[in-house]
C-alpha positions, -999 to +999 in steps of 0.1 A: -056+179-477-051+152-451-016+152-464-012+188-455-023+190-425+000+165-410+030+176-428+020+212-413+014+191-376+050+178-380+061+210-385+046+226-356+059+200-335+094+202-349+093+234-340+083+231-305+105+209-299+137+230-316+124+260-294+116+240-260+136+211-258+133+208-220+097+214-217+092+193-244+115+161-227+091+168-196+058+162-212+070+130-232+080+123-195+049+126-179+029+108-209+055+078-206+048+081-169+013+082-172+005+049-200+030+031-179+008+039-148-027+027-167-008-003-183+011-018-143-011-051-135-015-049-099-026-070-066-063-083-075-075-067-037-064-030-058-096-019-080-092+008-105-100+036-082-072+059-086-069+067-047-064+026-044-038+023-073-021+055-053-024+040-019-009+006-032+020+015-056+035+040-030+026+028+003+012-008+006+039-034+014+066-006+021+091-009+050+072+015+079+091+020+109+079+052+120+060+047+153+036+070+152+026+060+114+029+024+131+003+036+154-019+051+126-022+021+113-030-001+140-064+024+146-070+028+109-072-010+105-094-008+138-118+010+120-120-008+088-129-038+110-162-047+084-155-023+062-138-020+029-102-005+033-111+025+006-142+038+028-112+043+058-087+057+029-111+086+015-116+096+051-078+089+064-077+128+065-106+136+083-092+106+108-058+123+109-072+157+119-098+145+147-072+123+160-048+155+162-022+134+137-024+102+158+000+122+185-007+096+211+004+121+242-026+144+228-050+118+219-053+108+252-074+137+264-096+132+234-140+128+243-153+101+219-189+118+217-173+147+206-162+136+176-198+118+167-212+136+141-187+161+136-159+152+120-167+130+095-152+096+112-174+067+109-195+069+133-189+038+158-187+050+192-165+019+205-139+026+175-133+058+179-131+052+220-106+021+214-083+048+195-085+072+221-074+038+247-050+026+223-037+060+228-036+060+266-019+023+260+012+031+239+017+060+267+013+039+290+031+008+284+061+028+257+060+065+268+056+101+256+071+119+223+093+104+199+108+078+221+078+065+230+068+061+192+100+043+186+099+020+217+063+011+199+078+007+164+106-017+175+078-040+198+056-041+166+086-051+144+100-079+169+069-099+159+082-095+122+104-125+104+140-120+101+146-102+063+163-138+055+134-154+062+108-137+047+098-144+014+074-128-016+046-153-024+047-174-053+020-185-080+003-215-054+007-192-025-026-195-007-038-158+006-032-158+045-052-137+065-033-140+098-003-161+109+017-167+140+031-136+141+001-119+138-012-137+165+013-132+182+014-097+176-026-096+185-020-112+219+007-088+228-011-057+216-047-070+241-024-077+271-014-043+273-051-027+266-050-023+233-083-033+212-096-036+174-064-056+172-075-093+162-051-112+145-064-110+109-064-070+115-030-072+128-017-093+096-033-068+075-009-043+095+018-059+090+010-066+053+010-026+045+039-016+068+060-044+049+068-071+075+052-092+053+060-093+016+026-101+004+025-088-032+007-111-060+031-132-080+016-113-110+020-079-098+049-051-109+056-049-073+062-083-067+102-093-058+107-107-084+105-074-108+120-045-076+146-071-056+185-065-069+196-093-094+211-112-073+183-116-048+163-124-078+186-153-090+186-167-053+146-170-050+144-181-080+167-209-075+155-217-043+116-227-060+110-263-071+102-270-104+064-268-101+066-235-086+092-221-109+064-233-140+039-211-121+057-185-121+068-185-155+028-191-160+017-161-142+045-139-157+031-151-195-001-142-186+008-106-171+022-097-203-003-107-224-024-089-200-001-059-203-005-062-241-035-061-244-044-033-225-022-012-244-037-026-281-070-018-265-053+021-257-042+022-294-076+011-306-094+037-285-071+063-294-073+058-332-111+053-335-110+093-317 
């Protein structure tokens, strides 16, 4: 009986599949797409919440020069000040409409206690004013409109490492949470009004818009599994021979990790 009724599943799907080849290429797509997705080992900050996986394989660590997402960020990480960055990313929409899309030029004639309460920002009277003068600031010191916003982009990025010189971190890397540059960037930002813009929230800017390339070694993010060949060969030969063992190391063990997640998928699925 058991016999039958897979010889008659077979035949149902090879049917299916003779009738709808298209539809059927799509949904083995999408299933690829989706065990690849569970399997990816990511940065050990990411937890499994799917908003956070989201959040980090499509936007953390990308190149952001758009000002005015520039400028989203530099409130945003104001407000997660003491916070956990998921508690600001569930509500990043609810920041996005009270702030009128972080249009600085509009911003400005925002009333903090009018958004207390109501629109369900965390409700820290000083944060939510610093936006609003971080608003007046870029307007201020950059401008109005779009050439404002990419006045403010290009000051943000001159704090930035040349491309040549940056690098991804390797297996020994200690985690920084603020450099020069972020100092730097911090000082820069407070001389001109700005506020909620210490250095170790300005490195965490600059981490997420991608001035920084701060992706674990172990991660399927990390340079060393999205940079071109060639870019590949050059870091790699540039390591010593301790940190090219570490590497290997760390790779080893993301596989392993890797397969044994997807063993542990198999074993789930058959006991079903």
């Amino acid at each position: 009986m058991g016999i039958m009724r897979h010889t008659f599943g077979e035949l149902r799907r090879s049917a299916f599949v003779n009738c709808f080849p298209q539809l059927f290429e799509t949904m083995m797509k999408r299933k690829r797409a989706a065990t690849e997705t569970m399997q990816r080992t990511r940065c050990s900050w990411c937890t499994k919440d799917t908003l956070y996986e989201t959040y980090h394989d499509s936007e953390w660590g990308k190149k952001e020069t758009s000002g005015r997402k520039l400028f989203e960020s530099v409130c945003l990480e104001g407000h997660q000040s003491g916070l956990s960055w998921l508690t600001i990313l569930k509500r990043r929409e609810k920041y996005r409409t009270a702030f009128r899309g972080f249009d600085a030029e509009k911003m400005v004639n925002l009333n903090a206690e009018d958004l207390m309460d109501t629109c369900g920002l965390i409700n820290h009277k000083g944060k939510i004013q610093s936006s609003i003068n971080n608003a007046k600031a870029l307007v201020k010191h950059f401008g109005k409109g779009r050439d404002g916003e990419k006045k403010f982009s290009a000051f943000l990025w001159s704090f930035a490492k040349r491309k040549e010189e940056r690098r991804a971190r390797r297996a020994n890397d200690v985690c920084e949470t603020k450099t020069k540059e972020s100092e730097a960037m911090s000082k820069a930002l407070k001389a001109k009004g700005f506020s909620f813009v210490g250095a170790t929230t300005m490195h965490a800017l600059m981490q997420s818009a991608g001035m920084v390339d701060d992706h674990d070694a172990g991660c399927f993010l990390h340079a060393s599994r999205t940079a071109p060949a060639k870019e590949r060969a050059k870091s790699t030969s540039t390591m010593s021979a301790m940190e090219r063992r570490n590497a290997k190391i760390a790779e080893q063990k993301r596989f392993k990790m890797e397969k044994l997640k997807a063993w542990k998928a198999s074993r789930s699925k058959s006991s079903k």
